[in-house]
C-alpha positions as CSV (number, residue, x, y, z in Angstrom):
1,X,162.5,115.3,171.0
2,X,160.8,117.5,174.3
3,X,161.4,118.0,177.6
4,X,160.6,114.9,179.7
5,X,157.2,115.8,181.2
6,X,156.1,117.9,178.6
7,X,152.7,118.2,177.8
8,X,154.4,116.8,174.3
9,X,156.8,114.5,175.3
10,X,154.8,111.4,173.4
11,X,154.0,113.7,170.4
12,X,154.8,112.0,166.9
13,X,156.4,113.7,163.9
14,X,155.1,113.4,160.3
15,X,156.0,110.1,158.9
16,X,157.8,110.3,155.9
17,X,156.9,109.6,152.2
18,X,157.1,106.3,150.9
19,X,160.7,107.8,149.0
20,X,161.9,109.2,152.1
21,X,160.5,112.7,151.9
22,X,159.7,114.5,155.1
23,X,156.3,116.9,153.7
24,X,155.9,118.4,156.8
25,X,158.4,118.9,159.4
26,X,155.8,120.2,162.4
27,X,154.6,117.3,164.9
28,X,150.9,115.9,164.8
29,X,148.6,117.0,167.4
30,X,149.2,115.7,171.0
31,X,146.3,113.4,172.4
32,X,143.9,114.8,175.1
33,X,141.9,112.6,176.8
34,X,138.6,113.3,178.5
35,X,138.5,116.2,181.7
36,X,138.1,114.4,184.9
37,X,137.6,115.8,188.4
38,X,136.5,119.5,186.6
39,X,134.5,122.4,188.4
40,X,132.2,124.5,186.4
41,X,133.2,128.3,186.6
42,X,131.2,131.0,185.6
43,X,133.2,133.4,183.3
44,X,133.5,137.0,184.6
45,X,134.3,139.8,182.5
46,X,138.5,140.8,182.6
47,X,139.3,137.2,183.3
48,X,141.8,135.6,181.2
49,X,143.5,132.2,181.5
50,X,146.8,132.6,182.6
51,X,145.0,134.4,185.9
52,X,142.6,131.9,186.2
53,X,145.0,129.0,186.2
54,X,146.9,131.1,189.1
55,X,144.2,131.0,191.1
56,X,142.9,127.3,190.5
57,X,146.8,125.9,190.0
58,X,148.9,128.7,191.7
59,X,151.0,128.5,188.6
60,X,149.4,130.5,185.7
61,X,151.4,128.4,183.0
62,X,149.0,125.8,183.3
63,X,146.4,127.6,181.4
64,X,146.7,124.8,178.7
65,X,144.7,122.5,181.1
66,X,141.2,124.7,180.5
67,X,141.7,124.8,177.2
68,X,142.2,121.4,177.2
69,X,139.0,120.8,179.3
70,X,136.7,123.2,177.0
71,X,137.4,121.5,173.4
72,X,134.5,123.3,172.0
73,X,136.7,126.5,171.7
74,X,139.2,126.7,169.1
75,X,140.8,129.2,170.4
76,X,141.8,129.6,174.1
77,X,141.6,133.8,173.8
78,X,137.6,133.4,172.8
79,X,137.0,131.6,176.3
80,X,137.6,135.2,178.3
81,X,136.3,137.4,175.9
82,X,133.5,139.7,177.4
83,X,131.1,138.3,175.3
84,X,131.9,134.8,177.1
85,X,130.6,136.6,180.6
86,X,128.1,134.4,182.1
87,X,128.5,131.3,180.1
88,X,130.3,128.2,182.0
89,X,133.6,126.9,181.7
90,X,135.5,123.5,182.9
91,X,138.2,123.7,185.1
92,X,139.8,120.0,185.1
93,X,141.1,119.1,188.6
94,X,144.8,119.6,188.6
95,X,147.4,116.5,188.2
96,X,149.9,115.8,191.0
């Protein structure tokens, strides 16, 4: 269903109903296991994810990986807003 080596590549669909019916045609939410090999950061104010994950990954597509290390936030934009200055965030090691 996704690219192989997607972050979503193992992600399951809805089951259907019992008669067949498909109630929701959207995939369930994709596992993330615990952040291993992280570095605390200290937020700055301007910084935003995409620029963060170019400097720690040198690919700023990888953003996904500090949100996925900082599940406290629901929503990746809160972790560089300036109110966010100071506090600490997780930056997970990246995978080879």
């Amino acid at each position: 269903m996704f690219k192989k080596g997607s972050r979503y590549e193992n992600t399951r669909t809805f089951d259907p109903t019992p008669a067949g019916l498909t109630v929701f045609e959207g995939i369930r939410p994709r596992a993330i296991g615990p952040a291993t090999g992280v570095i605390e950061h200290v937020v700055k104010t301007g910084e935003r994810l995409d620029l963060l994950a170019g400097n720690y990954y040198n690919d700023d597509r990888l953003w996904w990986r500090i949100v996925d290390a900082n599940p406290e936030f629901l929503f990746g934009g809160d972790m560089v807003l300036d109110r966010m200055e100071g506090q600490v965030i997780l930056i997970p090691k990246a995978r080879e």
